[in-house]
C-alpha positions in Angstrom: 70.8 28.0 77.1 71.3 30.2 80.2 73.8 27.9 82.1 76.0 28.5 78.5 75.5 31.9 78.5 77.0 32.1 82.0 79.6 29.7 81.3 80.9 32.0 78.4 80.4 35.4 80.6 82.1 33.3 83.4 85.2 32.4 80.7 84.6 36.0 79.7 85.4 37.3 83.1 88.4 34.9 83.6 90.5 36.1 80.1 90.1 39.8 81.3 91.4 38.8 84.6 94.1 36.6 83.7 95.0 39.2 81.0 95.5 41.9 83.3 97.2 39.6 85.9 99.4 38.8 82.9 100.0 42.4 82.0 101.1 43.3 85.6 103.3 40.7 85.6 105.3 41.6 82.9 105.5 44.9 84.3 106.7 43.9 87.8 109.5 41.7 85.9 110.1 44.5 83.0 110.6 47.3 85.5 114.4 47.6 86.3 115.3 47.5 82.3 112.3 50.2 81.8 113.3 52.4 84.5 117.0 52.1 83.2 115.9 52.8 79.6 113.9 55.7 80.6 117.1 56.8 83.1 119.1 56.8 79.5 116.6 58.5 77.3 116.4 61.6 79.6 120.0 61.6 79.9 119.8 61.5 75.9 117.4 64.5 75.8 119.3 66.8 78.7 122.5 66.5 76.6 120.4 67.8 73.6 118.9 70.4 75.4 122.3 71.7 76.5 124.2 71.5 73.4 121.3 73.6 71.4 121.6 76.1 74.4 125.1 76.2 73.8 125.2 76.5 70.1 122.3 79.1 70.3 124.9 80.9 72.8 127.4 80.5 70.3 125.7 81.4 67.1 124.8 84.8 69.1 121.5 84.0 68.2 119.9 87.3 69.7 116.4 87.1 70.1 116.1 91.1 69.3 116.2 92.8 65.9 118.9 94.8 65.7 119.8 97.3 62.6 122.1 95.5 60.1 121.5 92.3 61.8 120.8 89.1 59.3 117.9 87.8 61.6 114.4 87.8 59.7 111.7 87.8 61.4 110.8 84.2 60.9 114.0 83.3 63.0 113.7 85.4 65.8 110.1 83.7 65.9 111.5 80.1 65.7 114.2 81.2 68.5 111.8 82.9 70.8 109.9 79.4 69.8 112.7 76.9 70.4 113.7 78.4 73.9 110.7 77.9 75.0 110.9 74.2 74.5 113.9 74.0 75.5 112.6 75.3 79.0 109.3 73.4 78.7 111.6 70.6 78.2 114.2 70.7 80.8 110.9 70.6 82.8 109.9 67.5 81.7 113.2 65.9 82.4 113.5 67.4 86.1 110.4 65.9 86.4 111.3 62.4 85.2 114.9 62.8 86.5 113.2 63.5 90.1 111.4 59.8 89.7 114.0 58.2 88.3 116.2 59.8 91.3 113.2 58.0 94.1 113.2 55.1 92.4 116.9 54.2 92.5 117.9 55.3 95.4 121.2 54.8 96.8 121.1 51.6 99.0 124.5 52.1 100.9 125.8 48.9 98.7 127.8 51.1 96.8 125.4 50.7 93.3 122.9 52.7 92.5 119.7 50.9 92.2 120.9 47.9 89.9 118.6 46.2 92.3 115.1 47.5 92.1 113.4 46.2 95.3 109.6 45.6 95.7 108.7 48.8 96.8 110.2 50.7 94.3 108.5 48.1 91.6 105.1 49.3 93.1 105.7 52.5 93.2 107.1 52.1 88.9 103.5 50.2 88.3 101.2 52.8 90.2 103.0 55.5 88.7 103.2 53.9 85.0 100.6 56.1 83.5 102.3 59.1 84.7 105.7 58.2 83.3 104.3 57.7 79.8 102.4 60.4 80.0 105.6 62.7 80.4 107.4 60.0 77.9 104.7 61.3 75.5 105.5 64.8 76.4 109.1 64.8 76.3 109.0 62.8 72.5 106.6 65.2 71.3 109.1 68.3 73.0 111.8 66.7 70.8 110.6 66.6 68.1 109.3 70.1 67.9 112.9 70.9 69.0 114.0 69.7 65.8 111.6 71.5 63.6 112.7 75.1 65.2 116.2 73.1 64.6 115.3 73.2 61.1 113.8 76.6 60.7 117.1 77.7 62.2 119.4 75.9 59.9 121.0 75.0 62.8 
């Protein structure tokens, strides 16, 4: 009875293993199309942030009550709220810009990281928590970009 037990906690022990072994594997061999998809997304998410900076610019979108001026109260609230995002944001992406920046480095070739050598893959897998974390951040930036978006009717 005990040698089964210790067969199964030995089979146990293996799956875990081989689990993880699998899971860092696929992210050693997933990492130049992650790093390139998350190299898009910010550039997705700086463009917004700069066009909603521009059309608040645009729209004279004061952030002061004036006499005679058409801004309630609930939009010079939702302003106040959406530029801070957009700054928290902007943040967030000079922070994943800045990694992005290390991780394809120019390598005199004349490309711009298309190869990711095997440094650079071990520095994406140590610092994989990180990047979702501020993945996480910047999705949850967004979308409360477009709720003061909203409010706006912009």
């Amino acid at each position: 009875m005990e040698l089964v037990a210790a067969a199964l906690a030995v089979a146990e022990v293996s799956a875990k293993t081989s689990s993880k072994l699998w899971k860092l594997s696929e992210q050693w061999r997933t990492a130049p199309r992650d790093i390139f998809d998350i190299r898009d997304e910010v550039d997705r998410a700086a463009s917004l942030f700069a066009l909603v900076e521009a059309q608040l610019q645009s729209c004279s979108l004061g952030l002061e009550h004036s006499p005679g001026s058409s801004m309630t109260g609930l939009n010079i609230r939702a302003g106040h709220a959406l530029r801070q995002l957009l700054h928290s944001g902007q943040g967030i992406v000079n922070k994943l810009q800045d990694f992005i920046d290390l991780l394809l480095l120019h390598d005199g070739s004349g490309d711009f990281g298309e190869i990711i050598s095997k440094s650079r893959r071990l520095m994406w897998i140590r610092n994989s928590h990180k990047i979702r974390f501020l993945r996480s951040s910047l999705k949850t930036n967004l979308e409360g970009v477009g709720v003061q978006l909203a409010l706006l009717n912009l």
